[in-house]
TIMAR-190284 format. One record per residue (C-alpha): x, y, z; residue number from 1; residue in one letter. Coordinates in Angstrom, 1 decimal, padded with zeros to 4 digits. Layout:
# TIMAR-190284
@u = X, v = Y, w = Z, i = NUM, aa = A
...
//
This chain:
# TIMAR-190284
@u = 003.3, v = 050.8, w = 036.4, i = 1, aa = X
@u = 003.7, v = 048.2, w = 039.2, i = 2, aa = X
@u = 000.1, v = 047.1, w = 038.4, i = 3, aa = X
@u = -000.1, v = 047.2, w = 034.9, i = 4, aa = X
@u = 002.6, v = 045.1, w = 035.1, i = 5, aa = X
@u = 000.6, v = 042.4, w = 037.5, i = 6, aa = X
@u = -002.4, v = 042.8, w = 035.3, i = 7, aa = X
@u = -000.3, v = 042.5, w = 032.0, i = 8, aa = X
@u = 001.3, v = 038.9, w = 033.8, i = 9, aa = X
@u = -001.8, v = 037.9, w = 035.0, i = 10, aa = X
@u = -003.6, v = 038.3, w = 031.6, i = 11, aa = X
@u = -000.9, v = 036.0, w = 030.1, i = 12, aa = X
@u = -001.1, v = 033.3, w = 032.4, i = 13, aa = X
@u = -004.8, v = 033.1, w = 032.1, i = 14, aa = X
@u = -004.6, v = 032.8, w = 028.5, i = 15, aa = X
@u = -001.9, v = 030.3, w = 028.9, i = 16, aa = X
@u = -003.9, v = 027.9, w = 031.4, i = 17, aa = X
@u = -007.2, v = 028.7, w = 028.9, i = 18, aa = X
@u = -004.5, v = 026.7, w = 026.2, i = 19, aa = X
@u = -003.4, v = 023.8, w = 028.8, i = 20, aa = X
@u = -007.2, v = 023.5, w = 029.4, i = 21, aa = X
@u = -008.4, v = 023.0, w = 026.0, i = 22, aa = X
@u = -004.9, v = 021.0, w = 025.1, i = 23, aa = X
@u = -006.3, v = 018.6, w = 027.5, i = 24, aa = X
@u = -008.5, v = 017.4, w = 025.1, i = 25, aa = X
@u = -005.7, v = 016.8, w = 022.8, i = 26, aa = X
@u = -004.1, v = 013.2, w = 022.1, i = 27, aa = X
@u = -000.6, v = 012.5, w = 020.5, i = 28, aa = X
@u = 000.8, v = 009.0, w = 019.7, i = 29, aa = X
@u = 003.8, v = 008.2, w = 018.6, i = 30, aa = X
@u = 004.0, v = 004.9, w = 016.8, i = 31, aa = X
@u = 005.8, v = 002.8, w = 014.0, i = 32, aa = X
@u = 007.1, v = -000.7, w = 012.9, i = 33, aa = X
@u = 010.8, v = -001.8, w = 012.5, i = 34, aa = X
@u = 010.6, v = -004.4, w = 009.8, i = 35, aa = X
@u = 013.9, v = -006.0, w = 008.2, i = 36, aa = X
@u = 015.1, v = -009.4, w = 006.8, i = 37, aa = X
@u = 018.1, v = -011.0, w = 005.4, i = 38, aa = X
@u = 017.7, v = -012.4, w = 002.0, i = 39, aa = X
@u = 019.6, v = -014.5, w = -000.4, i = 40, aa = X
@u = 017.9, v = -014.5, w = -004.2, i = 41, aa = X
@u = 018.7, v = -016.2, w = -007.1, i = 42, aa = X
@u = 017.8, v = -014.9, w = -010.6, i = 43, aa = X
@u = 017.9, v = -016.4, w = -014.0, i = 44, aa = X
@u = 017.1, v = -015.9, w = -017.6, i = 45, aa = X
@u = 014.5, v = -018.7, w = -018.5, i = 46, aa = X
@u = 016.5, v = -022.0, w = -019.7, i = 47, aa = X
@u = 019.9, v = -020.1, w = -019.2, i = 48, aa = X
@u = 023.0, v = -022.3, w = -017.9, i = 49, aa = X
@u = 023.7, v = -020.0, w = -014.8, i = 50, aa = X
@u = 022.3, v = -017.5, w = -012.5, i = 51, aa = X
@u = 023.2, v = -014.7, w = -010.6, i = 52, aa = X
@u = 022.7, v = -014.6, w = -006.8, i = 53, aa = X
@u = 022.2, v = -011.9, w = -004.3, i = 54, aa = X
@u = 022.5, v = -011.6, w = -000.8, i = 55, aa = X
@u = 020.9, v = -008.6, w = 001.2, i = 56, aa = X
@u = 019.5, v = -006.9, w = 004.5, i = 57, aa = X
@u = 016.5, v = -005.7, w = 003.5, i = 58, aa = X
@u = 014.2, v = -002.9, w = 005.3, i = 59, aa = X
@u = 011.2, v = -003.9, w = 004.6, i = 60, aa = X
@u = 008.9, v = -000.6, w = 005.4, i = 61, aa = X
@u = 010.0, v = 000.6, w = 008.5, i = 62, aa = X
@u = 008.5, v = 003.8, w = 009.5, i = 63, aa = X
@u = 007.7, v = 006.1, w = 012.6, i = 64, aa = X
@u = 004.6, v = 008.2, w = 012.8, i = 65, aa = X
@u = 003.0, v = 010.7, w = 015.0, i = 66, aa = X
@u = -000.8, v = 011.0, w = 015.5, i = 67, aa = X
@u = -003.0, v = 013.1, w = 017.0, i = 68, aa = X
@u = -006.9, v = 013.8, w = 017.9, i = 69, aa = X
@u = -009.0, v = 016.9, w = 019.4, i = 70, aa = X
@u = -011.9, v = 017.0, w = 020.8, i = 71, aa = X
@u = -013.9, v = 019.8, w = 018.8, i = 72, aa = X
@u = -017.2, v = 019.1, w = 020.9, i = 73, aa = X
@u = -020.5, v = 017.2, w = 019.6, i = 74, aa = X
@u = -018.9, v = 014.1, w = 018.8, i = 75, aa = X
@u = -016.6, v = 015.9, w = 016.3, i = 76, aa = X
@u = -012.8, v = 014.9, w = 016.4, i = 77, aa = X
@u = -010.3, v = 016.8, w = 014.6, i = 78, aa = X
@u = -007.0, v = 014.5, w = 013.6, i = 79, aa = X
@u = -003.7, v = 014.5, w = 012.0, i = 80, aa = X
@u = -000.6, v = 012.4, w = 011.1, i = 81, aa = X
@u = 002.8, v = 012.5, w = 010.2, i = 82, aa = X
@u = 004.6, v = 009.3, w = 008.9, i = 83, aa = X
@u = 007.9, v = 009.2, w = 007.7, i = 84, aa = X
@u = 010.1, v = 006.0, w = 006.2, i = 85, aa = X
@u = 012.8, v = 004.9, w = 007.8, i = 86, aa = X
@u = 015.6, v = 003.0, w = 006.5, i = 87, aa = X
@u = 016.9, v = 000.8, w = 009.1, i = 88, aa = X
@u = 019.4, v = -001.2, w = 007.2, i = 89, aa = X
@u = 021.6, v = 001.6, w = 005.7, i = 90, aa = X
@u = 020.2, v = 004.5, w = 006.8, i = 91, aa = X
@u = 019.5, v = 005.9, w = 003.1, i = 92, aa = X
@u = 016.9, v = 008.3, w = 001.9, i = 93, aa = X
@u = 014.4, v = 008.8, w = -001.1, i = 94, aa = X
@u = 011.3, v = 006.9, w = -002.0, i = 95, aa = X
@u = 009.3, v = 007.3, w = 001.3, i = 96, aa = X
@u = 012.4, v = 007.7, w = 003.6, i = 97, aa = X
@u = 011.6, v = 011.2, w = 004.3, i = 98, aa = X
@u = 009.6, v = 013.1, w = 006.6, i = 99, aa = X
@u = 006.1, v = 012.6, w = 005.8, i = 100, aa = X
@u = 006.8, v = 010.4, w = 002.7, i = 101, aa = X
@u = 004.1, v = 007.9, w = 003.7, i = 102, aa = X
@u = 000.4, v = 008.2, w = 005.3, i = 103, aa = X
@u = 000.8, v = 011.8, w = 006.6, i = 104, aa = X
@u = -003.0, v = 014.2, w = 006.8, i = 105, aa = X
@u = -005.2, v = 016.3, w = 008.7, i = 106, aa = X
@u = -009.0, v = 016.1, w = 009.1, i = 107, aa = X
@u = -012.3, v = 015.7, w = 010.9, i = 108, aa = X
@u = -014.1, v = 012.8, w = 011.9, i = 109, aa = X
@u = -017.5, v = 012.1, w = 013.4, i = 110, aa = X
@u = -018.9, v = 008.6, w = 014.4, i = 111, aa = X
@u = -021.9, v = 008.9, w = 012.8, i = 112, aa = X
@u = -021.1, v = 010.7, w = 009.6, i = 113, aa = X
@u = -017.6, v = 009.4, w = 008.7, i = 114, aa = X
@u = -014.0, v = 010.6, w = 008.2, i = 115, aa = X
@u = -012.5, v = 013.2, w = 005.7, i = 116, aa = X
@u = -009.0, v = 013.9, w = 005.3, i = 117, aa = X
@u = -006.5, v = 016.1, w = 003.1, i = 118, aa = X
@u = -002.9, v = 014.6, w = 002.4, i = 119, aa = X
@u = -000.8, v = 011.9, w = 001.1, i = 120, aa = X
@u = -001.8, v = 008.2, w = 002.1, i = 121, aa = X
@u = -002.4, v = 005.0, w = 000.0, i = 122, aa = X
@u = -005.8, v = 005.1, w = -002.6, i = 123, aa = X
@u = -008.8, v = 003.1, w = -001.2, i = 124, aa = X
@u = -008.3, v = -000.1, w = -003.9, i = 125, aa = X
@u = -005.1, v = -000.9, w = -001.4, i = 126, aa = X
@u = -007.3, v = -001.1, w = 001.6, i = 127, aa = X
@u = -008.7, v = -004.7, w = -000.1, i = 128, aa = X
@u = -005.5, v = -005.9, w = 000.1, i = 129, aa = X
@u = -006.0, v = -007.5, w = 003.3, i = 130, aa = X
@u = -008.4, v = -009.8, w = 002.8, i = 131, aa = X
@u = -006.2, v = -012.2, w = 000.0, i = 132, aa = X
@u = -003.1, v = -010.4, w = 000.2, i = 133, aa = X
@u = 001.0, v = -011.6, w = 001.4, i = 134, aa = X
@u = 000.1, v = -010.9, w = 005.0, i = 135, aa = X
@u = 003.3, v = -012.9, w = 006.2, i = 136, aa = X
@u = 006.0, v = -010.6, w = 005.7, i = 137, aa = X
@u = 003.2, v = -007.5, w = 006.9, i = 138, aa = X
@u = 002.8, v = -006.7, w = 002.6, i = 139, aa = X
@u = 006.5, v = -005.8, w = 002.7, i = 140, aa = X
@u = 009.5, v = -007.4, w = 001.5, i = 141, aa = X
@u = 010.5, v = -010.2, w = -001.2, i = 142, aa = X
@u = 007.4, v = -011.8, w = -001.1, i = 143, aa = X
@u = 005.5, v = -009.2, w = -002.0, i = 144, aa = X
@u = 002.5, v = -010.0, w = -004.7, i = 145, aa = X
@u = 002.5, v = -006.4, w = -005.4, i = 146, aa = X
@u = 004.9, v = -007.7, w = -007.6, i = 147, aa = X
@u = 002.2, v = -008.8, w = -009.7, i = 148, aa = X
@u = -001.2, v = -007.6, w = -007.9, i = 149, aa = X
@u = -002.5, v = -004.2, w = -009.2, i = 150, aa = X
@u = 000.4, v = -004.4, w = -012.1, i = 151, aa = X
@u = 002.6, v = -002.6, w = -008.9, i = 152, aa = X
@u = 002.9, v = 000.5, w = -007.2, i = 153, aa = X
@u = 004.0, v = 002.3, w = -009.9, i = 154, aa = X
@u = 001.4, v = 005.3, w = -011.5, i = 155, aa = X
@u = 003.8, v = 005.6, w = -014.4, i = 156, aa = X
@u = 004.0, v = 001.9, w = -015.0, i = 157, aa = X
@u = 000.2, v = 001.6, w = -015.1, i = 158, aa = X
@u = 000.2, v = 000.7, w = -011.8, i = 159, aa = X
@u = -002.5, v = 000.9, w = -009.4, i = 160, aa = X
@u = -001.1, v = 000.0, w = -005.9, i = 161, aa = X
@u = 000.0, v = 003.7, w = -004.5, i = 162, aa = X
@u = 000.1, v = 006.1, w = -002.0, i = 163, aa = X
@u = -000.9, v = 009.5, w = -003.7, i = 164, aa = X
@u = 000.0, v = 012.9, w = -002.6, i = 165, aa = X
@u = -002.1, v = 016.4, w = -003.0, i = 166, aa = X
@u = -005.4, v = 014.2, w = -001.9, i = 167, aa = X
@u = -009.1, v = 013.7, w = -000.5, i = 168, aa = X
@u = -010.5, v = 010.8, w = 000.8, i = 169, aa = X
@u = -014.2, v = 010.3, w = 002.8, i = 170, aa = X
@u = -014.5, v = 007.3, w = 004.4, i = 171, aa = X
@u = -017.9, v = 006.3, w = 005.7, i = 172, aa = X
@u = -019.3, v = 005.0, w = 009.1, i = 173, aa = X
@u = -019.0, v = 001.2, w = 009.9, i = 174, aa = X
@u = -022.9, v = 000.0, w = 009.3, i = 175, aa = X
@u = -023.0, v = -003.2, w = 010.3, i = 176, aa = X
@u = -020.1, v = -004.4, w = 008.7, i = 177, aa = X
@u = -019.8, v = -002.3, w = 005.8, i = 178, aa = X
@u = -018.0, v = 000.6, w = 005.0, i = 179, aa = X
@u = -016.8, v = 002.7, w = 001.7, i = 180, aa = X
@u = -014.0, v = 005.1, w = 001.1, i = 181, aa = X
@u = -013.8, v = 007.8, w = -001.9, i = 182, aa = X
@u = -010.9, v = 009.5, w = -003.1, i = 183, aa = X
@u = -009.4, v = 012.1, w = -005.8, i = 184, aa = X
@u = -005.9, v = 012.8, w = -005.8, i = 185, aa = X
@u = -004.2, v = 015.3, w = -008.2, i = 186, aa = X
@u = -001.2, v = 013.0, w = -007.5, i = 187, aa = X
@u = 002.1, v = 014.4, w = -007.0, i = 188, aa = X
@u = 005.7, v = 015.0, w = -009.3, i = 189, aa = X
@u = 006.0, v = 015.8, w = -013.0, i = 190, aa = X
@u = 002.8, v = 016.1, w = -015.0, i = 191, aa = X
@u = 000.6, v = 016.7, w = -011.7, i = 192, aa = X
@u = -002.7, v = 018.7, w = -011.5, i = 193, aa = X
@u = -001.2, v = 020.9, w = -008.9, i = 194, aa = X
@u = 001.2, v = 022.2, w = -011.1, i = 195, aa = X
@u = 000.0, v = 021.4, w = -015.2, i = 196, aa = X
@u = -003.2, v = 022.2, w = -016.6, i = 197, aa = X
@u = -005.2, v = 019.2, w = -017.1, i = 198, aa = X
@u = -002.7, v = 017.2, w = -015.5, i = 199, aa = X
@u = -002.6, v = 013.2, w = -013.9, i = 200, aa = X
@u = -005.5, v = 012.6, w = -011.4, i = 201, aa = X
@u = -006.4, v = 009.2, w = -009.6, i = 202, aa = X
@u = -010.5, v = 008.3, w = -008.6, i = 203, aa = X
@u = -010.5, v = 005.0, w = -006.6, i = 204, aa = X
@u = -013.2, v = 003.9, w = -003.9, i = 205, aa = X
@u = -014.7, v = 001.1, w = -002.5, i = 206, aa = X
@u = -016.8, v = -001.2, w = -000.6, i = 207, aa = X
@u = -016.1, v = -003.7, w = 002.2, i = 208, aa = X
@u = -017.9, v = -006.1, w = 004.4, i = 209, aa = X
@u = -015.8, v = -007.3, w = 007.3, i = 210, aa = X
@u = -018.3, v = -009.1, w = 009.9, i = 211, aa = X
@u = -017.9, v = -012.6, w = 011.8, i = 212, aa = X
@u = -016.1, v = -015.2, w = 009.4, i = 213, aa = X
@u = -016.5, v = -013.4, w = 006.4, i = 214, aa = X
@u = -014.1, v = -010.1, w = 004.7, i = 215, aa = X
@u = -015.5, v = -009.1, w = 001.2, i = 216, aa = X
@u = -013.9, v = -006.1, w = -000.4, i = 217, aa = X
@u = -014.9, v = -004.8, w = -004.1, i = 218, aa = X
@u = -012.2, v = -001.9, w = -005.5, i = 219, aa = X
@u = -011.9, v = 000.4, w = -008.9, i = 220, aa = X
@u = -009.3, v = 002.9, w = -009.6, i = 221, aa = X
@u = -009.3, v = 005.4, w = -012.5, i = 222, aa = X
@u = -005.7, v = 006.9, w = -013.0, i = 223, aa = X
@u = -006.6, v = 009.6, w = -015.7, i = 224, aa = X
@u = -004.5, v = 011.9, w = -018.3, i = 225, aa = X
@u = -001.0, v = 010.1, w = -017.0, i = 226, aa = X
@u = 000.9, v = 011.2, w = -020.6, i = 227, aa = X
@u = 003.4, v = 013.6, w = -018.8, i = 228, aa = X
@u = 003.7, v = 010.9, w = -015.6, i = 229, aa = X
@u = 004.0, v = 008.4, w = -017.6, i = 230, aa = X
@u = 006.4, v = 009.7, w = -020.5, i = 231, aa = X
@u = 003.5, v = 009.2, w = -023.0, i = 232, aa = X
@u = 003.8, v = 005.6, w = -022.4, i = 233, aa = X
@u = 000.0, v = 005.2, w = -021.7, i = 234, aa = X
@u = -003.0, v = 007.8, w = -021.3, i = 235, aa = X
@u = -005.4, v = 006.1, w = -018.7, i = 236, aa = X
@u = -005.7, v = 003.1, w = -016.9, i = 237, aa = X
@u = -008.5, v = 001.4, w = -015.0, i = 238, aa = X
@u = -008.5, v = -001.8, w = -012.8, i = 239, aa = X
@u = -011.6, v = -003.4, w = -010.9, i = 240, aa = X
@u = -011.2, v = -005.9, w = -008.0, i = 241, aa = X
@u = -013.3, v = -008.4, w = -005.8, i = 242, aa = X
@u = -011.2, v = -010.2, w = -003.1, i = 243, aa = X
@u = -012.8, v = -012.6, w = -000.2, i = 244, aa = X
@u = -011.9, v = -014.4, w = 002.8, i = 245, aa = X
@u = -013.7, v = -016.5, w = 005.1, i = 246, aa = X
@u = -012.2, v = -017.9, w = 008.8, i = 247, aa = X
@u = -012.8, v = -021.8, w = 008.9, i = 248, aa = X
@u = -011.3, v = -021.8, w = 012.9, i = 249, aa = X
@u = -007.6, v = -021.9, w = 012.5, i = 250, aa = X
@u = -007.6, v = -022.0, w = 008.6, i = 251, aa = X
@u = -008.2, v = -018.9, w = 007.0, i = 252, aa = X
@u = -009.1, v = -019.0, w = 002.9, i = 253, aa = X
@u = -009.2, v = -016.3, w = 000.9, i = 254, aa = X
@u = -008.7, v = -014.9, w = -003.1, i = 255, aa = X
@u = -009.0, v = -012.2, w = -005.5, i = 256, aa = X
@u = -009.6, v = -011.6, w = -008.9, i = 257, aa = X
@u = -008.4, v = -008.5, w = -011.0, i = 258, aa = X
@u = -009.1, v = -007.1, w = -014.4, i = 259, aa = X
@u = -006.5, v = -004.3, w = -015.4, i = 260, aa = X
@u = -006.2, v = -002.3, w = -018.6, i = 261, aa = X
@u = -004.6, v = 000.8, w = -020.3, i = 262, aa = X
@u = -005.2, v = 003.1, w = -023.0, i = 263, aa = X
@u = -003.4, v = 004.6, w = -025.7, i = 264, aa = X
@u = 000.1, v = 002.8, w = -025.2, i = 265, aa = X
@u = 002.9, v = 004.5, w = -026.8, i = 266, aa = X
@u = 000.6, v = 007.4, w = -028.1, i = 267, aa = X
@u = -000.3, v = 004.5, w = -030.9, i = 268, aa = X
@u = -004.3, v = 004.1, w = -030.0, i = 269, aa = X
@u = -003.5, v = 000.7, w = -029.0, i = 270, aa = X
@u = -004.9, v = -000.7, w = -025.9, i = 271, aa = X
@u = -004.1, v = -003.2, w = -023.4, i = 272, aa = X
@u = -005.6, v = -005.9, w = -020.7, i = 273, aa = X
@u = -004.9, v = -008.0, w = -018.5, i = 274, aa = X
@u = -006.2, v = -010.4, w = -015.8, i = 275, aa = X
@u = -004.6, v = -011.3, w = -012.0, i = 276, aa = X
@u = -005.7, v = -014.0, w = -010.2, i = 277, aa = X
@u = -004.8, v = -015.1, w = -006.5, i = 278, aa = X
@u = -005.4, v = -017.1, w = -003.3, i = 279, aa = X
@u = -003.9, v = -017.7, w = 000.1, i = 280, aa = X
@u = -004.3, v = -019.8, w = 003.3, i = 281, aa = X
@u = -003.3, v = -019.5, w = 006.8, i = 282, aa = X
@u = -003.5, v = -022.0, w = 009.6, i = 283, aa = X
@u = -002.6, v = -020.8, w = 012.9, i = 284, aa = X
@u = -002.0, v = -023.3, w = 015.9, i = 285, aa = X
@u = -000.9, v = -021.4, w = 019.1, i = 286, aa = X
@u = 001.9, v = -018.9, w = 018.2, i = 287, aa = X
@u = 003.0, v = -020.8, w = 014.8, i = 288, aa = X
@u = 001.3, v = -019.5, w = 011.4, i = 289, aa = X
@u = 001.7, v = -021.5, w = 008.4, i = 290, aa = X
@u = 001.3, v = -019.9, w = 005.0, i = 291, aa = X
@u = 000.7, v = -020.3, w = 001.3, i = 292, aa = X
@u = 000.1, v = -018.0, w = -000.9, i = 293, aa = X
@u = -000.5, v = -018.1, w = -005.4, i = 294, aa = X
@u = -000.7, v = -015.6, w = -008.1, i = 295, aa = X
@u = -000.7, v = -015.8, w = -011.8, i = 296, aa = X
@u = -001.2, v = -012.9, w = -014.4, i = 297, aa = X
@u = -002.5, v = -013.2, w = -017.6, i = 298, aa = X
@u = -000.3, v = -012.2, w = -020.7, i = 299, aa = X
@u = -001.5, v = -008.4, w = -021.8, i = 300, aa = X
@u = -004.0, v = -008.3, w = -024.5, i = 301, aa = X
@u = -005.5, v = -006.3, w = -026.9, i = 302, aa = X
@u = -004.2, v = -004.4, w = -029.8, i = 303, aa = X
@u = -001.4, v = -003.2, w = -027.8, i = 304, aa = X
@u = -000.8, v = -006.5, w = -026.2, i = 305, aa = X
@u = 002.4, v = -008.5, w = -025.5, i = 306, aa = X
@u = 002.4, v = -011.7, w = -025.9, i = 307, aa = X
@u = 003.9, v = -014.5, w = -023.6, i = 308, aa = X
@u = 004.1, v = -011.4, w = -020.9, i = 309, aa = X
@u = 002.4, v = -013.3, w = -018.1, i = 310, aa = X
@u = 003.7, v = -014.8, w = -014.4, i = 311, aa = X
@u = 003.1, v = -017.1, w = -011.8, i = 312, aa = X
@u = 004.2, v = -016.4, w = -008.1, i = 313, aa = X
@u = 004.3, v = -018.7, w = -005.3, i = 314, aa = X
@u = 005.1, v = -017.9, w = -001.4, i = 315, aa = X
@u = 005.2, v = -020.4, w = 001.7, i = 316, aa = X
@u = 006.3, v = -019.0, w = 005.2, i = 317, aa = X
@u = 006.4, v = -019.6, w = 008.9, i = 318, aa = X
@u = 005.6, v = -017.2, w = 011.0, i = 319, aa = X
@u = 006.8, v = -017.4, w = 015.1, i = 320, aa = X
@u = 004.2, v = -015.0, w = 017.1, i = 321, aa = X
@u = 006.7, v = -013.6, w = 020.0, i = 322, aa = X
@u = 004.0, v = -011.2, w = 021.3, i = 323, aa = X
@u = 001.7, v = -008.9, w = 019.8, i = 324, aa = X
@u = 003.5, v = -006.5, w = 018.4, i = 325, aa = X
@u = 006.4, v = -009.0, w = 017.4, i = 326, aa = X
@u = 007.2, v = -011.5, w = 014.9, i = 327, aa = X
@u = 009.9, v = -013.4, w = 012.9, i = 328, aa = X
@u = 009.5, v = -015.5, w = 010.0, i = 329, aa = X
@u = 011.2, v = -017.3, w = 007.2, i = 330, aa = X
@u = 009.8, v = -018.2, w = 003.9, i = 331, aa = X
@u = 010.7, v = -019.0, w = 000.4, i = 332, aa = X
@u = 009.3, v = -017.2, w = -002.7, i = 333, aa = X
@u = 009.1, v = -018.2, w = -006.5, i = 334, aa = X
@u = 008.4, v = -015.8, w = -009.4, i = 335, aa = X
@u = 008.5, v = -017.0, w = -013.1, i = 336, aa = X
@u = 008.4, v = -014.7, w = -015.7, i = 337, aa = X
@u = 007.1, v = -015.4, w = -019.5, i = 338, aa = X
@u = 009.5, v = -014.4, w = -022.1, i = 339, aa = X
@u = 008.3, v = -011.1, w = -022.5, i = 340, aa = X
@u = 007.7, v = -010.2, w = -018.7, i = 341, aa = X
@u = 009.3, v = -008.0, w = -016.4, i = 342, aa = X
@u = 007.7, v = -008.4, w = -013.2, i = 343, aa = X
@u = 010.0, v = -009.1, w = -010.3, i = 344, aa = X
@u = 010.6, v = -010.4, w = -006.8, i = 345, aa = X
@u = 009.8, v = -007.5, w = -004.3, i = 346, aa = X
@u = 009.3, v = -005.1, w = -007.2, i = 347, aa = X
@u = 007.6, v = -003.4, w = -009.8, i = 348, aa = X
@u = 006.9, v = -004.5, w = -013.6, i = 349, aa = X
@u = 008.8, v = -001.9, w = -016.2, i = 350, aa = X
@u = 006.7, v = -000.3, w = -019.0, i = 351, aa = X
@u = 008.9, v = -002.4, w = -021.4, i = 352, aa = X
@u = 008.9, v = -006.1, w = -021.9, i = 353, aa = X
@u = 012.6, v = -007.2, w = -021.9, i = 354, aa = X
@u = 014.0, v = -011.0, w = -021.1, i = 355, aa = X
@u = 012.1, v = -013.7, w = -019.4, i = 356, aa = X
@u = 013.6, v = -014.7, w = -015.7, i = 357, aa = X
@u = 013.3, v = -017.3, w = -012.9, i = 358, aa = X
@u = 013.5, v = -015.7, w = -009.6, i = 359, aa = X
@u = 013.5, v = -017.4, w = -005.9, i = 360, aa = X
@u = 014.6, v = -016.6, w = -003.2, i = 361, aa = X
@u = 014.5, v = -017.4, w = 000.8, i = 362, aa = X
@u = 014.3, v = -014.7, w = 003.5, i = 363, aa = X
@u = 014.4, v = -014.9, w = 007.0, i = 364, aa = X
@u = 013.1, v = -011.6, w = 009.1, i = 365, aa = X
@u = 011.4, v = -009.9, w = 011.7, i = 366, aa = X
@u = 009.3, v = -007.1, w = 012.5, i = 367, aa = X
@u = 008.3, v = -005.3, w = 015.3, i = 368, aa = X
@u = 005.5, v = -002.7, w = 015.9, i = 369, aa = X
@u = 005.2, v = -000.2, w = 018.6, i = 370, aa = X
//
């Protein structure tokens, strides 16, 4: 019994130094960004006698992630991540304050054949955002022109700017500069695929050329059969985007152009359009970055349009480079709405048009990334 017993301990240990062995080609990062500002904004109906102002600590994305890659042999990487919100300001949950509310998957990649992946993360017509988008305050925060660009993050809105759950993406291999990502989501919550016949589903791709001076990104997104999502306020929308940049030294230009629409508003046939326009620069001398940023949407049209329903945004920060991974800034942000606009500062436009306001405000922040 004495050496069944060796033999028995010995067979376990073997298999556990087999597991240590093949572990050791195993990676696991943990990562994140702690992002907050203080804010003071002032909002206003359009010609209205007084305002209401609004002071704040904003979080402003934080988050913490774990990541991961295997070795599976030939060049063949199996990888995962985990990536959870985390509100640094009060502590609250909900929205993507919860564990893997934000980019969380597993999947295989391959140099030479590309990346697939199964999960919840952000649809490909996001990843153009970089090129023309509020880089400033990291895409985050008050001066967000989310608020505007894509029509928000909101699927029931119409939006177009989300991170979908029950997904698949394939992303292809950097040739020379170019790459493209694909993905189909069955999207996630009340009316989704996963749980109602012929429920909501989101197709986006794209394309993108990042090489040298020059970062030229084309997007579309279908988001189809969103009736239940969207509480029958519209059946499918589509939006198509172009953005380029181009590095002159220290001055960096760059702009996009958007074409959004929706279908069958209000279960009344009607449909509606609009277009979004925007550009930034950045000049960066040493560890200072200067910034300007401009959007302006068009009033919806169509013959479920609303008229006088369009905006203008305007941003201008400083930016203080403390290290690589650590920044403040302070900047002041302008949003005026048309009479029968919603959008807002930091936000997300309603599917109702209600009372025209003058927004501003001035934040001071600072993020850091580790």
């Amino acid at each position: 019994m004495k050496h069944a017993s060796k033999l028995m301990l010995l067979a376990g240990l073997t298999h556990l130094l087999s597991n240590a062995a093949m572990a050791d080609d195993s990676t696991v990062t943990i990562y994140g960004r702690i992002h907050a500002d203080i804010e003071n904004t002032l909002a206003g109906a359009a010609g209205a006698a007084s305002t209401i102002s609004m002071n704040k600590v904003a979080n402003d994305l934080s988050r913490i992630g774990f990541k991961g890659s295997e070795d599976l042999g030939n060049g063949v990487k199996a990888i995962w991540q985990i990536e959870s919100g985390v509100a640094i300001n009060d502590g609250s949950s909900g929205g993507s304050n919860m564990l893997a509310g934000r980019e969380s998957f597993v999947g295989l990649s391959k140099s030479d054949l590309g990346t697939a992946k199964l999960g919840n993360f952000l649809l490909p017509y996001d990843d153009v955002h970089y090129i023309a988008g509020s880089m400033f305050q990291y895409e985050a925060g008050i001066s967000n022109d989310a608020a505007l660009w894509a029509n928000g993050g909101s699927l029931a809105s119409g939006g177009f700017d989300a991170r979908t759950g029950n997904s698949m993406s394939y992303q292809t291999p950097n040739y020379n500069g170019v790459s493209a990502r694909f993905q189909y989501s069955l999207t996630s919550g009340t009316g989704s695929s996963e749980t109602t016949t012929n429920g909501a589903t989101v197709v986006s791709g794209n394309v993108i050329y990042d090489k040298g001076p020059w970062h030229v990104g084309y997007a579309i997104q279908q988001n189809r059969d969103m009736q239940v999502m969207s509480d029958n306020f519209y059946q499918t929308g589509l939006s198509n985007m172009l953005a380029a940049g181009y590095n002159f030294g220290d001055i960096y230009l760059a702009g996009l152009v958007e074409h959004d629409s929706l279908s069958n508003i209000n279960q009344t046939g009607g449909d509606r359009s609009r277009n979004y326009a925007g550009a930034t620069a950045t000049y960066t001398t040493g560890a200072n970055v200067f910034s300007v940023l401009y959007g302006q949407a068009a009033s919806w049209k169509g013959s479920a349009g609303v008229a006088d329903s369009g905006a203008k945004m305007f941003s201008l920060a400083y930016n203080r480079v403390l290290s690589k991974s650590t920044q403040v800034y302070v900047l002041y942000t302008t949003l005026r709405d048309q009479a029968n606009a919603t959008y807002v500062l930091g936000g997300n436009p309603s599917a109702t048009a209600a009372g025209a306001a003058n927004q501003h405000s001035v934040a001071i922040g600072m993020w850091k990334n580790f």
